[in-house]
NUMARTI-435628 format. One record per residue: z, y, x of N, C-alpha, C in turn. Coordinates in steps of 0.05 Angstrom, whole numbers, plus 32768, in hexadecimal, padded with zeros to 4 digits. Each point is the difference from the previous one (the first is absolute). Layout:
% NUMARTI-435628
nc3, nc2, nc1, cac3, cac2, cac1, cc3, cc2, cc1
Z, Y, X, Z, Y, X, Z, Y, X
...
This chain:
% NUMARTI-435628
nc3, nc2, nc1, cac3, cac2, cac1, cc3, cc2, cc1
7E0A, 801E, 81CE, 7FF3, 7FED, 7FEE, 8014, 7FF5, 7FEC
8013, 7FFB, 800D, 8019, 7FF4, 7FE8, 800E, 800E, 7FEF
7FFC, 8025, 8002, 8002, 8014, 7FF0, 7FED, 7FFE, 7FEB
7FE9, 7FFF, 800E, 7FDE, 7FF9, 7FE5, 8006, 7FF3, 7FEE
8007, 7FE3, 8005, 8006, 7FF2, 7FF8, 8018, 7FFD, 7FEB
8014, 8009, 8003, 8014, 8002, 7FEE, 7FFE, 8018, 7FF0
7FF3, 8012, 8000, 7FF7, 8015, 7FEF, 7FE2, 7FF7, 7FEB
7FFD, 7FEE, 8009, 7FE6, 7FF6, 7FF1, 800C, 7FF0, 7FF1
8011, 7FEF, 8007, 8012, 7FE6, 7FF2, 8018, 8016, 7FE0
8004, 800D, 8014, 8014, 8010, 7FE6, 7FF2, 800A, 7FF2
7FE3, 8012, 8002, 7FF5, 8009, 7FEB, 7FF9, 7FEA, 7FF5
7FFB, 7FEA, 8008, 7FF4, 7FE4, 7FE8, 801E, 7FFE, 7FF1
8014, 8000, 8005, 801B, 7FFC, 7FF6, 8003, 800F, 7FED
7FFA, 8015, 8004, 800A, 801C, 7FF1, 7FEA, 7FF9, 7FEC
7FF3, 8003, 8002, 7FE0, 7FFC, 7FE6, 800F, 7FE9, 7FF2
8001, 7FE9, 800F, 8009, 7FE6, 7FE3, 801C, 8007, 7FFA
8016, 8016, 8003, 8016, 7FF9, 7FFE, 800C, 8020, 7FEA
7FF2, 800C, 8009, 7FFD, 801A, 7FE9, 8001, 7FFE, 7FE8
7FE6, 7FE9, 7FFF, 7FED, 8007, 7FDD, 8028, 7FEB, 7FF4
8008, 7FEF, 800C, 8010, 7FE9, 7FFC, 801C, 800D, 7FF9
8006, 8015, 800E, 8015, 800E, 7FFB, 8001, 8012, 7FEA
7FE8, 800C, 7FFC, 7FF7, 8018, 7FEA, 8007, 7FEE, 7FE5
7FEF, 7FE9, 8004, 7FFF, 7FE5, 7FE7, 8021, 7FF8, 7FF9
800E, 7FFD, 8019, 8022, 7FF5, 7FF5, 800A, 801B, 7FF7
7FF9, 801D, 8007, 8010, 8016, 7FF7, 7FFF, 7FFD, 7FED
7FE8, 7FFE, 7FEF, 7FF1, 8008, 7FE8, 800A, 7FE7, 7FEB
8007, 7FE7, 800C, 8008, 7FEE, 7FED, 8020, 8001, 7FFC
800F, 8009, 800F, 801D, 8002, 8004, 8009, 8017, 7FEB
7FEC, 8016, 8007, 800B, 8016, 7FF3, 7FF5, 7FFD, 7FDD
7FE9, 7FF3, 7FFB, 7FF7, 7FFE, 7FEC, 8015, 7FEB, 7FF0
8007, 7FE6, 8015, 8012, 7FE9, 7FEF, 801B, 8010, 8006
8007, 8017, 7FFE, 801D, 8008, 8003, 8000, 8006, 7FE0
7FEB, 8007, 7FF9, 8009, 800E, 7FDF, 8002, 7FE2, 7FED
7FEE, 7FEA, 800A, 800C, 7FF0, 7FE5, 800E, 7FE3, 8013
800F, 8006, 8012, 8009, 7FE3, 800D, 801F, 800A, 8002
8008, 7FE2, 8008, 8022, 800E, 8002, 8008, 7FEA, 8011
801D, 8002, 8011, 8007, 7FEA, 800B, 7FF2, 7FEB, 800F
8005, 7FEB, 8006, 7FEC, 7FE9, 800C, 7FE1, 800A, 800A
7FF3, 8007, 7FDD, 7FE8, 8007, 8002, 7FF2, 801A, 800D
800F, 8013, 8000, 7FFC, 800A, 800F, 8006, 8003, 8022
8018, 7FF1, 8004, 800B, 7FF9, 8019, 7FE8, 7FF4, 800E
7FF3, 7FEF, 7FF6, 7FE7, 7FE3, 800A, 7FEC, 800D, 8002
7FF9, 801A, 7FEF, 7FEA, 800E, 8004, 8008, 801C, 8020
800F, 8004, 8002, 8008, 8014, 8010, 7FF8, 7FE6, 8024
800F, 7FEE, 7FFC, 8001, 7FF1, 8017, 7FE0, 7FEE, 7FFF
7FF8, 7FFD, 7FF3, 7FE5, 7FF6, 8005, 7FEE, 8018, 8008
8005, 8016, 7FEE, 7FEF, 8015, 8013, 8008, 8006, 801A
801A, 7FFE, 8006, 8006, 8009, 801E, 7FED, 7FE7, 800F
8009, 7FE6, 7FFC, 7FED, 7FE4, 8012, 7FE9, 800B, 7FFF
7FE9, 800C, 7FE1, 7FE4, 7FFA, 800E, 7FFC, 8018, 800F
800B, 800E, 8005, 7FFF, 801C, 8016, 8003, 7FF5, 8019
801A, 7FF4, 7FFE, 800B, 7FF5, 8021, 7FE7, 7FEE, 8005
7FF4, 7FE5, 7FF7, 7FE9, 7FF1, 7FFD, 7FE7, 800E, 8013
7FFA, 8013, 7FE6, 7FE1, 8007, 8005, 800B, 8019, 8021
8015, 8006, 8006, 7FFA, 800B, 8019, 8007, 7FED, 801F
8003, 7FE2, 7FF1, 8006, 7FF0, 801A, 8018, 7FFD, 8007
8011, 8006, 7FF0, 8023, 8003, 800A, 8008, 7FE4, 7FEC
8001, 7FE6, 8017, 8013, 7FEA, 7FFC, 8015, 800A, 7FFB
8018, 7FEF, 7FF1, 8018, 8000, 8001, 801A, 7FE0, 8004
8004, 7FFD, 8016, 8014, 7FE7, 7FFF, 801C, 8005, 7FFE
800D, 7FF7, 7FE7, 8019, 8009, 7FF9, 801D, 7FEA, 8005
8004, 800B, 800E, 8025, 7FF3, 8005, 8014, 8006, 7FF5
8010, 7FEB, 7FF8, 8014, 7FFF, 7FF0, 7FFF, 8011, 7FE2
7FE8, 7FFF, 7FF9, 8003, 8002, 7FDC, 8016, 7FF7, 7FF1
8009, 7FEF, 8009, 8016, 7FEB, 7FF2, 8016, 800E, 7FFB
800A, 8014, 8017, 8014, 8012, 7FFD, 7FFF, 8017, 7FF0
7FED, 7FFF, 7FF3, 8008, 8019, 7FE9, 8002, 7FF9, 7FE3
8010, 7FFC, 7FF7, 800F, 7FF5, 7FE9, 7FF7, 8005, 7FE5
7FE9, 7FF8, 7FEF, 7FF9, 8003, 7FE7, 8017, 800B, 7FF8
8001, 801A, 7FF6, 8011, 8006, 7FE5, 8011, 8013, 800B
8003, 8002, 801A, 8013, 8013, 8018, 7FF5, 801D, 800A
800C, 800F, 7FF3, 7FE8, 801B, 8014, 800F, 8009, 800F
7FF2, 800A, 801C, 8004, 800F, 801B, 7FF8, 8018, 8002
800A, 800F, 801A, 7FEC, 8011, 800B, 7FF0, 7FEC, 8011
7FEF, 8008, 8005, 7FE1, 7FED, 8017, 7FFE, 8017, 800F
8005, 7FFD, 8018, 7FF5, 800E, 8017, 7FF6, 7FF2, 800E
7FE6, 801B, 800C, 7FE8, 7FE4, 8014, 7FFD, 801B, 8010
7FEE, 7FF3, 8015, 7FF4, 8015, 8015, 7FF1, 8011, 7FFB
7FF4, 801A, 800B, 7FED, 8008, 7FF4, 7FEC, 8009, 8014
7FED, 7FED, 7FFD, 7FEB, 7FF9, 8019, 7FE4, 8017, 7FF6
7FF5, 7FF9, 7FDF, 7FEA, 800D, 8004, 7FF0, 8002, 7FD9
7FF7, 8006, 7FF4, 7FEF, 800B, 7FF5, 8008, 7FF0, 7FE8
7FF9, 7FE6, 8006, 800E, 7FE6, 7FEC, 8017, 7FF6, 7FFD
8012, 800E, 8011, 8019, 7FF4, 7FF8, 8001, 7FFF, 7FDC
8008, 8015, 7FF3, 8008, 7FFC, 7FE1, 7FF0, 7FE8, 7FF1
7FEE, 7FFE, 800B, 7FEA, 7FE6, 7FF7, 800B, 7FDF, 8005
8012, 8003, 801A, 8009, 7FF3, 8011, 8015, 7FF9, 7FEB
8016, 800F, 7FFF, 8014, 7FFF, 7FEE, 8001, 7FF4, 7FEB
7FE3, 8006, 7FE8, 7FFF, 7FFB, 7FED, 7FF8, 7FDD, 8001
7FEF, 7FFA, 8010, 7FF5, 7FE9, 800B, 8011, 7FED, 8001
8015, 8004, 8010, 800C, 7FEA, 8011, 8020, 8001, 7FED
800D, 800E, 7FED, 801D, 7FFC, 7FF3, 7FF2, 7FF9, 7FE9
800D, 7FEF, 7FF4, 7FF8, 7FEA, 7FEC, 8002, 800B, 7FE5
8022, 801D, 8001, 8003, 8002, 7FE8, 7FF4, 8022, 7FF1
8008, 8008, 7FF3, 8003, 8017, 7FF2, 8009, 8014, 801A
7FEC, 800D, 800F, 800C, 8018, 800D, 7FF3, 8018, 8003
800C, 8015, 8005, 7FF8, 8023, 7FF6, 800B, 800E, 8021
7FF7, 8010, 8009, 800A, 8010, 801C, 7FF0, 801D, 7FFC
800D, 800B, 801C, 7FFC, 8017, 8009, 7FE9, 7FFF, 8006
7FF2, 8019, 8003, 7FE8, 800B, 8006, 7FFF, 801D, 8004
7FF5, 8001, 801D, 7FF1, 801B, 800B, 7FFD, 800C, 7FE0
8010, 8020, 8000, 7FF6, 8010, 7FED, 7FEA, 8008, 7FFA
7FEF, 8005, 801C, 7FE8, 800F, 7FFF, 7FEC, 7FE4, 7FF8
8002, 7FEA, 7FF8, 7FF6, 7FE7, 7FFC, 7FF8, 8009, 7FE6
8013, 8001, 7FE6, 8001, 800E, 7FEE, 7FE3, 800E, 7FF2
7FF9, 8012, 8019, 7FEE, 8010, 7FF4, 7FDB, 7FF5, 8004
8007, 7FEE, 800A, 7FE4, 7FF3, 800A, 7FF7, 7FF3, 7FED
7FE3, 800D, 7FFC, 7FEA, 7FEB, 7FE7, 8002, 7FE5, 8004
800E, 8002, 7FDC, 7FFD, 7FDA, 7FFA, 8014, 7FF1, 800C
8012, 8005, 801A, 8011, 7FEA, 800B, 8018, 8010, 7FEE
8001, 801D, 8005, 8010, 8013, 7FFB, 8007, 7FF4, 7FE0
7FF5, 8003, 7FED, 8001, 7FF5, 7FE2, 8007, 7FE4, 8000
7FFD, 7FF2, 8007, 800C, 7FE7, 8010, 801F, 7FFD, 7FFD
8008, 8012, 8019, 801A, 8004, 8005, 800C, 8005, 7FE2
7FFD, 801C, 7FF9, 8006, 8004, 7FE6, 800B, 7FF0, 7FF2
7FE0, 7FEE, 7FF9, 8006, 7FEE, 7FE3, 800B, 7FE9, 8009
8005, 7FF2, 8015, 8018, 7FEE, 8000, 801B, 800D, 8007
8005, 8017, 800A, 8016, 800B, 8007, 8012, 7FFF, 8022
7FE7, 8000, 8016, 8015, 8003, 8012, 800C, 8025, 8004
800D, 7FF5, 8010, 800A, 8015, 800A, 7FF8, 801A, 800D
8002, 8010, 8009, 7FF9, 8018, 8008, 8011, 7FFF, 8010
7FFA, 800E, 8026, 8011, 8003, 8015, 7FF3, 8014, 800F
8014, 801A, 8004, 7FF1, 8014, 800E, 8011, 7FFD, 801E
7FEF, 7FF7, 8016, 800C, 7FF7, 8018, 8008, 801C, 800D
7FF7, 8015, 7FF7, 8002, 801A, 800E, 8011, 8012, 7FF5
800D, 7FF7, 7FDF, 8015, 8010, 7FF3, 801B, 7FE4, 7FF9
800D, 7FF6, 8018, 8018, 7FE9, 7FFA, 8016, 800C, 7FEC
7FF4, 801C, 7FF6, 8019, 8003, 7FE5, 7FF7, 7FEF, 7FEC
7FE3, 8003, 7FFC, 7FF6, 7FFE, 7FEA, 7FF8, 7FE5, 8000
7FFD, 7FED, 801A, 7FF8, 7FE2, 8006, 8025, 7FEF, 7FF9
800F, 8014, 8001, 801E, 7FEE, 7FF8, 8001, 8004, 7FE8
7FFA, 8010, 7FED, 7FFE, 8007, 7FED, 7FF1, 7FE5, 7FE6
7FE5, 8000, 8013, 7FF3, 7FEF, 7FF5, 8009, 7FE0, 7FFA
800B, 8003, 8021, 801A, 7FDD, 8002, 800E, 7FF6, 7FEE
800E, 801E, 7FF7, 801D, 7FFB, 7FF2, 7FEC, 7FF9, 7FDC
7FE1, 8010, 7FF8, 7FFF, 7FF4, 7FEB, 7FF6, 7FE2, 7FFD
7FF2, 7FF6, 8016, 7FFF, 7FE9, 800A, 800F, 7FE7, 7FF8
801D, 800D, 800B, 8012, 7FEE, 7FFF, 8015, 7FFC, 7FE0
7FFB, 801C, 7FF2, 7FFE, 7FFD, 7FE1, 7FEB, 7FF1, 7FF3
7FEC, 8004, 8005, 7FE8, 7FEB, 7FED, 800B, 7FEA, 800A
8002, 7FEF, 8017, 8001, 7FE2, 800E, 8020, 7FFC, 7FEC
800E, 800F, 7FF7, 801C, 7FF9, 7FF0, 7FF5, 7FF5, 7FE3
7FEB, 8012, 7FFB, 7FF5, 7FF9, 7FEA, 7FE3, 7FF1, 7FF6
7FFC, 7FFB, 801D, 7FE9, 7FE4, 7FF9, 8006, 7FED, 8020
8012, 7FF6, 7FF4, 8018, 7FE3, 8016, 7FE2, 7FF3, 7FFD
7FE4, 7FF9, 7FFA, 7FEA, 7FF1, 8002, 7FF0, 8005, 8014
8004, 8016, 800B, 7FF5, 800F, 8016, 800D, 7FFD, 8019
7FF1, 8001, 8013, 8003, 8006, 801D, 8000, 8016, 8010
8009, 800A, 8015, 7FE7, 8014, 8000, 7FFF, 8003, 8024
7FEC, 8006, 8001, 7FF3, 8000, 801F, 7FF8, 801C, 800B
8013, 7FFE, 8021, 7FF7, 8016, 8009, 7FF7, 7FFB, 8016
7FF7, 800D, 8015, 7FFB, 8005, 8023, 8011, 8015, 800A
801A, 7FF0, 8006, 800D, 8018, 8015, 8005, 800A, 8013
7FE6, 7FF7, 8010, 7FF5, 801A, 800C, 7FF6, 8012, 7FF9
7FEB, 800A, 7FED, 8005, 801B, 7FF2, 7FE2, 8004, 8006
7FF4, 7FEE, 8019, 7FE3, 8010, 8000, 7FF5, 7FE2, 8016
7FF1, 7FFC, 800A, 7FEE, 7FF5, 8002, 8004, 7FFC, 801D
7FFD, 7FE7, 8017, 8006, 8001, 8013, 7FEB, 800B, 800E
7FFF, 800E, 8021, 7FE9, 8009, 800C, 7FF7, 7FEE, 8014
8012, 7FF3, 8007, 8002, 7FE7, 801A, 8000, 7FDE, 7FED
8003, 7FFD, 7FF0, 800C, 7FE2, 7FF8, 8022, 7FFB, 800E
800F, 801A, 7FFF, 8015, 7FF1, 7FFF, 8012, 800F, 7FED
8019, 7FF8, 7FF7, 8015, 7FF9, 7FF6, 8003, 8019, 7FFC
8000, 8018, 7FF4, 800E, 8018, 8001, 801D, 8007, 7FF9
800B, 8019, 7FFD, 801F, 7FFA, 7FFB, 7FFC, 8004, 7FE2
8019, 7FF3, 7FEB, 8002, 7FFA, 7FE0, 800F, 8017, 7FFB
7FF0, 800E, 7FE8, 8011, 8019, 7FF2, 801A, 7FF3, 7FF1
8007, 800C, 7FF4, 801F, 7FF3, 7FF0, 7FF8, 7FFA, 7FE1
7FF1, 8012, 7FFB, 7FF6, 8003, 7FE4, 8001, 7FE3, 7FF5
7FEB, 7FEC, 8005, 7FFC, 7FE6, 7FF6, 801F, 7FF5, 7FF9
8016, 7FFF, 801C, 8015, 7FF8, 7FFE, 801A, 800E, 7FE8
7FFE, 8016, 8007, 8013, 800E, 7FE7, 7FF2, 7FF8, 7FDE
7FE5, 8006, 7FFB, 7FFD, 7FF6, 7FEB, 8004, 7FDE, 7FF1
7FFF, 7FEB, 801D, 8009, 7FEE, 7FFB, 8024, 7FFB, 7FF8
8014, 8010, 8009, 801B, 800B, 8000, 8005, 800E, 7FE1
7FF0, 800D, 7FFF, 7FF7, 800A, 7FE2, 8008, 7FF1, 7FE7
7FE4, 7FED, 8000, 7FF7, 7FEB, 7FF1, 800A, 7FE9, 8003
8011, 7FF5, 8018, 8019, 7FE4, 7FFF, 7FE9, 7FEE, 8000
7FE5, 8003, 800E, 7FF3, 7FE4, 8009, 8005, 8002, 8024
7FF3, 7FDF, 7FFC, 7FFE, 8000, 801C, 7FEC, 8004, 800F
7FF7, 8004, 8015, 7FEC, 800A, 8016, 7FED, 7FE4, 8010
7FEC, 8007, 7FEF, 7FED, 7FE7, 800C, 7FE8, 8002, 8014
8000, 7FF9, 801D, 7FEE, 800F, 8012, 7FEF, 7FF3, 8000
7FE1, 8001, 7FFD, 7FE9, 7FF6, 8003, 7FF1, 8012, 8014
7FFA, 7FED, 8012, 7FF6, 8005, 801B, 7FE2, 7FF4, 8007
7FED, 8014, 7FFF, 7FDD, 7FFA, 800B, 8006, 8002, 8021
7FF2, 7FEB, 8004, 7FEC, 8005, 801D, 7FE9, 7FFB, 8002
7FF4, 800F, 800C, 7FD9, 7FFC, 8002, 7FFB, 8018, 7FF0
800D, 800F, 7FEF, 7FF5, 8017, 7FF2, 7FF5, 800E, 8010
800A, 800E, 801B, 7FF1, 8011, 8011, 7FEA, 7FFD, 8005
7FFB, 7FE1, 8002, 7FE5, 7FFF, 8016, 7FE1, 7FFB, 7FE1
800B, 8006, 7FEF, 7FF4, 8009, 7FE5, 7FF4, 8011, 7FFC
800F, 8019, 8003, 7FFC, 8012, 7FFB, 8017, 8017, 8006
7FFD, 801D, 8009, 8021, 8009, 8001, 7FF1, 8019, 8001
801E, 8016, 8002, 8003, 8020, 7FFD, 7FE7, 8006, 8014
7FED, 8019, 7FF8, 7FEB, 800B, 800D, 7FE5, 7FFB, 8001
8003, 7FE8, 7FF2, 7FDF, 7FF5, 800A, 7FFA, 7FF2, 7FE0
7FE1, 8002, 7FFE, 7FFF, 7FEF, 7FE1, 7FED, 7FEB, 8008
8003, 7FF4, 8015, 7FF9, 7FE8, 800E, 8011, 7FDB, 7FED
7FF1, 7FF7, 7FF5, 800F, 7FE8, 7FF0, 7FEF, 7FE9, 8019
8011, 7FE7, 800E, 8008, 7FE4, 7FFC, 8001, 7FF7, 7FF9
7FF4, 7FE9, 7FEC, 800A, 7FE8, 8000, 800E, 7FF4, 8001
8018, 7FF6, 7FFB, 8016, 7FF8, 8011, 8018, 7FF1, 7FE8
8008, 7FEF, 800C, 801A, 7FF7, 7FF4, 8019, 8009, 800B
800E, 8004, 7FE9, 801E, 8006, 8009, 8013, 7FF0, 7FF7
8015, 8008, 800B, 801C, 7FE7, 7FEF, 8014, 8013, 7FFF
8008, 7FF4, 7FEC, 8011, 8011, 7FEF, 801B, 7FEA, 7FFB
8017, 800F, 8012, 801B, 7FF1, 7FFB, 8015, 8004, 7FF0
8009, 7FF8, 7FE8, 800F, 800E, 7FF2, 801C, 7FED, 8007
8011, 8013, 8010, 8019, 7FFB, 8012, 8017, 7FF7, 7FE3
8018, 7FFB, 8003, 8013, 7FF5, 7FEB, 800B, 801F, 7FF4
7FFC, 8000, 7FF3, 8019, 801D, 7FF1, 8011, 8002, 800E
8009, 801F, 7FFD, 8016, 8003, 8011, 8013, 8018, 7FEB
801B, 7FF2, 7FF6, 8004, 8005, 7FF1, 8013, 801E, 8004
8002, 8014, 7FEC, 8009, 801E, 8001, 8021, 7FFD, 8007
8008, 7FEB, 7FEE, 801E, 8000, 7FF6, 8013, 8004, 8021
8014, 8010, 7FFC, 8016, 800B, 8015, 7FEF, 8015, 8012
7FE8, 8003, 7FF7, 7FF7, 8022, 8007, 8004, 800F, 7FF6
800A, 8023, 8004, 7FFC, 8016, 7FEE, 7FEA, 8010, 8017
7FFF, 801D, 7FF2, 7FED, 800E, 8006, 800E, 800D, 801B
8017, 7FFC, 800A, 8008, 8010, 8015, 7FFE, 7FE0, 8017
7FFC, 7FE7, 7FF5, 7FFD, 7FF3, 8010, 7FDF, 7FF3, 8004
7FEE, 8010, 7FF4, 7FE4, 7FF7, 7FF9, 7FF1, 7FF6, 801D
8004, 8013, 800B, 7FF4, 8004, 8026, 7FFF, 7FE4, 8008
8020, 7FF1, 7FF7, 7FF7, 7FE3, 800F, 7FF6, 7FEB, 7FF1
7FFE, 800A, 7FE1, 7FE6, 7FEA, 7FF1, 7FEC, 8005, 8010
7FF4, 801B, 8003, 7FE5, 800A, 8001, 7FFC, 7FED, 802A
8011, 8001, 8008, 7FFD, 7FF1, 8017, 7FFB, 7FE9, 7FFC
8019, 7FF8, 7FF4, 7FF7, 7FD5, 7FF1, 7FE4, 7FFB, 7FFC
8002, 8014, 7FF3, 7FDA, 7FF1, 7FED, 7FF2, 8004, 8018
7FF6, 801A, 8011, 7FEF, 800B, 8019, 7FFF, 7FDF, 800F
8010, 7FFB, 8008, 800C, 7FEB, 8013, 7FF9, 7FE6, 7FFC
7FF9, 7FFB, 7FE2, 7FEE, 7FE6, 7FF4, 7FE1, 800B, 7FFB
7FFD, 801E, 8009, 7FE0, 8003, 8000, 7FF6, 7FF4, 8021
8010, 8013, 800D, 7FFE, 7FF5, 801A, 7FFC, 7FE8, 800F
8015, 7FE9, 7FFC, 800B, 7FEA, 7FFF, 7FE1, 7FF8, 7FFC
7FF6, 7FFE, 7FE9, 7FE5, 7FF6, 7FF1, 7FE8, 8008, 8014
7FFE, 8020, 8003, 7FEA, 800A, 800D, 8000, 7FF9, 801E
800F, 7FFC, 800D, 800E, 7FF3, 8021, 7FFB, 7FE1, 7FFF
8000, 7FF4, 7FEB, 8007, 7FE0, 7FFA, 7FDD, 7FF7, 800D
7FFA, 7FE5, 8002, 7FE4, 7FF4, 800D, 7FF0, 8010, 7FE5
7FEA, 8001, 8013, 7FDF, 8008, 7FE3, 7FFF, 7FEF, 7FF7
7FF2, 8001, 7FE3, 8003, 7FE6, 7FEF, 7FDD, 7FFA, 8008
């Protein structure tokens, strides 16, 4: 019965939360040709809210305070489920651009999306061509210091709700680019929605955005124990009391 039930509840989800997404593609990609800066920034992140909104996904955010108007990072967060990038765009205050599933790319309408604001492209199955992508990454972020940019380094999507191990990628391009590494940490995403099922929740999550953790006296032969530092404040967070 509680199967019925949550399959009846997500198709009501999916019906009001579709037409809502189609509507923010269509205004994002349309306000990309005459908006710029700010204005388009406010239009990108208000479409991500009424998506998160109309499918029931609260958001309670900690420590906003620590991300510094005028400062750009890498942002790494977990990667629980479907809305993370929504998530991202939602909850960092400033100007930010990230990675995205290649095969994302080719999908009606989100795909043109990507495009016209410019994230990234990441082929998780060719790491020549996903370091490749990093290193231009971390050239554009040299040349628009207004930007942020956000990844998930885990690489794919949890199957359990826990913690997976962090590729390096996120970390070297932050080494790259001479910012520092800012971890923002969801809990409650799982019980939302997650990998396998197109079952949606209701649900609030909280979202911790931990203190920067800064690159400087790392190189790339010593990355392994950034990429542990940051892991260790996801943890720390995900282990810490439920909020």
């Amino acid at each position: 019965m509680r199967n019925v039930i949550d399959r009846a509840r997500s198709v009501l989800i999916w019906t009001l939360t579709l037409p809502v997404f189609l509507l923010a593609c269509a205004a994002v990609a349309l306000g990309s040709f005459v908006l710029r800066g700010r204005a388009l920034e406010g239009l990108i992140k208000a479409g991500s809210r009424a998506v998160l909104f109309a499918a029931g996904v609260r958001i309670r955010v900690e420590g906003r305070e620590r991300v510094v108007p005028g400062r750009s990072c890498v942002m790494v967060m977990n990667h629980v489920n479907f809305f993370d990038p929504l998530v991202v765009q939602a909850v960092f205050p400033g100007p930010i651009r990230g990675a995205e599933e290649e095969s994302h790319f080719r999908w009606p309408v989100y795909g043109a999306v990507l495009r016209r604001i410019g994230q990234f492209p990441i082929d998780r199955k060719d790491p020549a061509r996903a370091v490749e992508s990093l290193k231009r990454a971390a050239v554009w972020l040299r040349e628009k210091p207004e930007y942020s940019f956000g990844i998930l380094p885990e690489g794919t999507r949890t199957l359990d709700g826990r913690l997976g191990p962090f590729k390096r990628g996120a970390f070297v391009l932050a080494l790259d680019a001479g910012l520092d590494i800012l971890p923002v940490v969801q809990k409650g995403a799982f019980a939302i929605a997650r990998k396998g099922s197109l079952n949606i929740r209701p649900g609030r999550l909280t979202v911790t955005i931990a203190p920067p953790v800064p690159v400087a006296g790392y190189t790339k032969e010593t990355v392994g124990e950034l990429v542990e530092r940051v892991r260790r404040v996801f943890l720390d967070i995900l282990e810490g009391p439920s909020a």
